[in-house]
C-alpha positions, 0 to 999 in steps of 0.5 A: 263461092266466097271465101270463109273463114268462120261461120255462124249460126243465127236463131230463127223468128217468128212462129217457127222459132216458137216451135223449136229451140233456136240454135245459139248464136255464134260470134264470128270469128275473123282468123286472118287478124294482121296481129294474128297472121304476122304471129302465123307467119314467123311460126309457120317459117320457124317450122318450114322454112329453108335456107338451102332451098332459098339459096339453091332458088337463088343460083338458078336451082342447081349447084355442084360440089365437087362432082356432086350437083343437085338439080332442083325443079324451077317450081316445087314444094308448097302452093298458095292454096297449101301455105294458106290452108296450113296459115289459117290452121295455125291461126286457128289454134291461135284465135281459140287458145282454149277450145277444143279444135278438130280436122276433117281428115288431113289438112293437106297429104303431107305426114310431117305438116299433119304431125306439126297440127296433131302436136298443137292439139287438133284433133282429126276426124274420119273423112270418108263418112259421118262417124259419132265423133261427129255427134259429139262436137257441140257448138263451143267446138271448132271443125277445120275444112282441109283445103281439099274441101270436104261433101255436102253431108259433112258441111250440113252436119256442122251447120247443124252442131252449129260449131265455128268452122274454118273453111281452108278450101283451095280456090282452085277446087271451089271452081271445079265446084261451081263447074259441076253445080251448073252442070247440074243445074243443066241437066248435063252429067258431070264425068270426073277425072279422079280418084274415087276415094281422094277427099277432093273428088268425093267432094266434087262428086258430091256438089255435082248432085247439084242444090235440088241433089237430082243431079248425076256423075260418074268417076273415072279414073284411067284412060281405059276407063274412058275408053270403055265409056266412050263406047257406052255412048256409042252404044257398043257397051254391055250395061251389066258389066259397065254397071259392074265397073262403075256403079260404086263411083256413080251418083245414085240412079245413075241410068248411062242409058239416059244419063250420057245424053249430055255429058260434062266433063270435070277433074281432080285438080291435081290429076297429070295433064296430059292423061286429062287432056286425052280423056277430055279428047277421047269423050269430045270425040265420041259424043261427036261421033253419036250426034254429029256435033259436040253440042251436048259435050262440055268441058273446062279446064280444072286442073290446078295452076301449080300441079300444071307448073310443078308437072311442066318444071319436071320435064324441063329437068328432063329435057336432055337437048338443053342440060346434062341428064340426070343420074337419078331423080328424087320426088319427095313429098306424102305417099298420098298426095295426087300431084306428087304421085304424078311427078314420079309417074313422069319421072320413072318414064325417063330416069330411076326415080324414086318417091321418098317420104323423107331424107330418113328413106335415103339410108345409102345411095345404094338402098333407098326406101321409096314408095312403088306406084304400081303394088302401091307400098313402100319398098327397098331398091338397089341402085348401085351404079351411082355409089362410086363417089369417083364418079360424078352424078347429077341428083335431081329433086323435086317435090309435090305442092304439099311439101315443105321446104324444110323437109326438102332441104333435109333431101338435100342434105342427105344426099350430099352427105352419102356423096361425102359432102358435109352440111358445113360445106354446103353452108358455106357456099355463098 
């Protein structure tokens, strides 16, 4: 798929422009400007940038005051796909000082960047359907893709509008897509390892309907949800039940009676590795097992190159054999991000680890706001026994790949600060 930035509507001809008005042709509209881009780049560093993080980088990613040492991740924070996405919305608003700008959902899941858009006056609209503020765009107005990409139904109701899109999809997803089209197009069913109600899995689910929509898919998401595939397709299922399970995350007239002769095996980009990987082995094992080979099992490696490098950072944080352990890990990033969700996830296995939105959730380092994976809402935990200031600790850090610097380094700073360690004294350490 190539990369847009704007897309335009031409007028029909012939007869059939004859029959029915033509929609107006649209100017395209290059927002990648160099005389744009460097105006984007020193705003985007005024907002996000950091000098901490930059110099925490520098010194290998760990640094002690005192009896105080911050451990942060060798990789964290924004991505490319990330930095470009919010780079061509800042262009956005540039290139169309005057007209309205509107947002399918979140640009990323990241609450403090969405602010940031919201403040520059880019509205955002429903991402999981087709609401009438659709109906109310015309084609002065101008709609931005999120780089998780948006369903097929929502790209064909702006190529109706006929509205300047801005499509900041991640390349990393565009691939994922063009996986699941072929599989379609080959008649092979797409299983997706995601979430059935994120943006970027809706989306995939949708392109996996492929270019005539006869194909099918169905969405799975834990290792138990494989498993009870894994044995429809060894036929030990109970298809009322499985229906039961399942039939709200598959393609429409999905029949697992015929639908897993041949079968495809895709994902959400930032799902946890090694979960992917054991799905991926349990589906290849069983379609072996049926058919005595694995000639009607495809796969291909869609997880993100920076969800894999941000998931194997953290394990080397935790890596006892070769560094001190950490005291306590903090993840920081939105509630609602995939790949930050997923860094806690392996961070509770080893050590307290708390996911924070935000420095504000730090109120001590006895109480910290964070959010519970498990009954999935914020909650306050005690963690007294590193409040002793006598005592040293290691503070590890990490971050999802939609967040940003700024919103790391006040992380940071916060915590230093409740070890009765000043900003003043943190700048000065060259």
């Amino acid at each position: 798929m190539s990369d847009p930035v704007s897309s335009s509507s031409t007028p029909s001809s012939g007869s059939e422009a004859s029959q029915k008005p033509a929609p107006a042709k649209r100017k395209r509209v290059n927002v990648r400007r160099p005389d744009v881009m460097a105006l984007v780049q020193a705003e985007v560093e005024k907002h996000y940038r950091s000098s901490i993080v930059e110099k925490l980088r520098a010194k290998g990613g760990e640094l002690t005051i005192g009896n105080t040492t911050i451990r942060l991740a060798k990789q964290f924070g924004f991505c490319y796909g990330v930095e470009r996405a919010i780079d061509l919305a800042y262009a956005t608003r540039k290139v169309f000082p005057d007209q309205r700008i509107f947002l399918i959902g979140e640009i990323i899941h990241n609450p403090d960047v969405n602010t940031q858009l919201r403040d520059m006056g880019i509205v955002s609209l429903p991402w999981k359907e087709l609401g009438k503020e659709y109906d109310d765009l015309n084609a002065e107005d101008v709609v931005i893709v999120p780089a998780f990409g948006a369903p097929t139904s929502f790209m064909d109701k702006l190529g109706e509008v006929g509205c300047h899109v801005i499509d900041t999809t991640c390349g990393d997803v565009m691939k994922v897509w063009r996986r699941v089209r072929d599989y379609a197009k080959n008649s092979v069913t797409s299983i997706i390892h995601g979430k059935a109600d994120h943006e970027e899995t809706l989306a995939t689910a949708s392109r996996a309907l492929g270019t005539n929509k006869d194909g099918h898919y169905i969405i799975i998401l834990t290792i138990a949800d494989a498993n009870m595939l894994c044995d429809y397709i060894l036929g030990k299922g109970d298809r009322e039940s499985f229906m039961a399970q399942f039939g709200a995350n598959c393609s429409d007239g999905f029949d697992p009676d015929i639908h897993f002769d041949r079968v495809g095996v895709a994902n959400q980009t930032t799902m946890l590795q090694s979960e992917t990987e054991n799905l991926q082995d349990l589906i290849r094992n069983a379609v072996q097992e049926r058919d005595g080979d694995t000639e009607n099992y495809h796969v291909f490696d869609t997880i993100c190159g920076a969800t894999q490098e941000r998931q194997n950072a953290l394990f080397t944080m935790l890596d006892t054999e070769k560094q001190k352990p950490m005291d306590i890990l903090l993840v920081v990033g939105g509630y609602n991000s995939s790949n930050t969700t997923h860094l806690a996830e392996i961070g509770q296995e080893s050590l307290p680890t708390f996911f924070i939105s935000n420095a504000k959730c730090m109120e001590s380092l006895e109480q910290i706001i964070h959010y519970d994976l498990e009954n999935k809402a914020e909650v306050t935990s005690d963690y007294p026994s590193i409040v002793s200031q006598d005592q040293p600790i290691i503070i590890g850090v990490t971050a999802g790949a939609s967040c940003p610097n700024n919103i790391i380094e006040s992380t940071i700073v916060r915590a230093l600060e409740l070890r009765g360690i000043t900003q003043e004294e943190l700048a000065a350490i060259s």
